[in-house]
Phi, psi and omega in degrees: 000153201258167187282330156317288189320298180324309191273351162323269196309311172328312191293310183323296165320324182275308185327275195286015180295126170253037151195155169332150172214147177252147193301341146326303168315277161288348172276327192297324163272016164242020183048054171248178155262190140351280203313303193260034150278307195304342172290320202259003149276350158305309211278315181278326156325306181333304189310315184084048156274120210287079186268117151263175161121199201196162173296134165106337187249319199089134226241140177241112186299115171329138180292166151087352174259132182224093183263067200286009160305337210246020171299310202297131159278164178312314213280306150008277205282317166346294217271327181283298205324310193287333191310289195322301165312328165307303181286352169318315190279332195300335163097008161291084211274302162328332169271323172307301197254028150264352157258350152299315175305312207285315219291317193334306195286317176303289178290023159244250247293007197254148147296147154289143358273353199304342187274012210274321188270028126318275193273350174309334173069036181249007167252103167245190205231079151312150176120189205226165199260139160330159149306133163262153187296133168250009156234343155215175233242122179294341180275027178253279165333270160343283160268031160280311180296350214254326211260340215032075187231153182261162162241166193244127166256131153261132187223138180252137202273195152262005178290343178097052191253134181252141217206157178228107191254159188247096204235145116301115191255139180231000174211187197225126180266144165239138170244156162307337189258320149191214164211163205226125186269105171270096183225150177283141160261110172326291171298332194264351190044065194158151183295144177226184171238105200274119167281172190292297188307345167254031148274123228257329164204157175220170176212174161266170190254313204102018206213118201236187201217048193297149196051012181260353191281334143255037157248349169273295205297324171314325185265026170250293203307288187316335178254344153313307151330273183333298191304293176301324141286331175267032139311321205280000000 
């Protein structure tokens, strides 16, 4: 196990411990020795992570310390990195730069070395990014799903028929290509998918759909199901 991961886990351990543990204790459940828990409970004192205790009594995490970065395992902060690299691709400029913040507020709260598997950069998205839509805004999109509020669209299909619609919008597809707005349709009266890039304009109504967005998403979800299976 690598010394990051180790001191991760170490915390992980202490945290939720209602008496001492002995450094026994934990190299036996992290298959290590001995030898390097005491380095590495050295290391995190070091850190000024509020560990007490001693060889031979076994060690306690202070009350009142609260890091929650250090909730996340290597593999954890990993698994955020890539999300965040991810989003890159989406063509969400808004999102783009609010996962840059989340990596930032995370990898400042970490001690050396934990924060290297923040910032280290060894994890990429290859590939090249959506367009962003020039009619309509994806934090538009967003905080319509979030808000239940409907929007008023004008959208051009692909036969090129352009139609002005009333949509509950309830979930956002992020594609390689672009992304797609899973909204109830007024007009069509039933969920429809709408894409971004043909959406020609959008607004807000001033006009909402409380409490209805999960229960249209499920039975969107349930029939996204069906459709895959007799697909299959």
């Amino acid at each position: 196990m690598r010394k990051a991961s180790r001191l991760f886990e170490i915390i992980q351990i202490l945290r939720v411990a209602r008496a001492p543990v002995t450094a026994a204790d934990i190299a036996s459940q992290l298959e290590v020795t001995v030898r390097s828990i005491y380095r590495d409970i050295a290391a995190l004192q070091a850190m000024r992570v509020p560990i007490a205790g001693e060889r031979g009594v076994g060690y306690i995490l202070r009350p009142g310390f609260d890091l929650p970065p250090l909730m996340f395992s290597v593999e954890e902060t990993e698994a955020i990195v890539l999300g965040m690299a991810m989003i890159e691709r989406t063509g969400d400029r808004d999102l783009l730069k609010a996962s840059e913040r989340v990596v930032a507020k995370i990898a400042a709260a970490m001690p050396e070395p934990l924060r290297q598997s923040m910032t280290a950069r060894a994890l990429y998205a290859w590939g090249g990014s959506a367009p962003a839509p020039e009619g309509a805004e994806y934090k538009l999109i967003r905080t319509a799903i979030r808000d239940e509020e409907k929007l008023s669209i004008d959208y051009c299909d692909e036969a090129g028929n352009r139609t002005s619609r009333t949509v509950w919008p309830l979930a956002l597809i992020y594609y390689a290509e672009s992304a797609v707005v899973v909204a109830w349709c007024e007009l069509r009266q039933a969920i429809r998918n709408f894409r971004m890039d043909r959406i020609e304009g959008s607004a807000p109504t001033g006009e909402y759909f409380r409490k209805q967005g999960d229960r249209l998403r499920a039975a969107w979800v349930a029939g996204w199901r069906i459709h895959r299976a007799e697909s299959a």
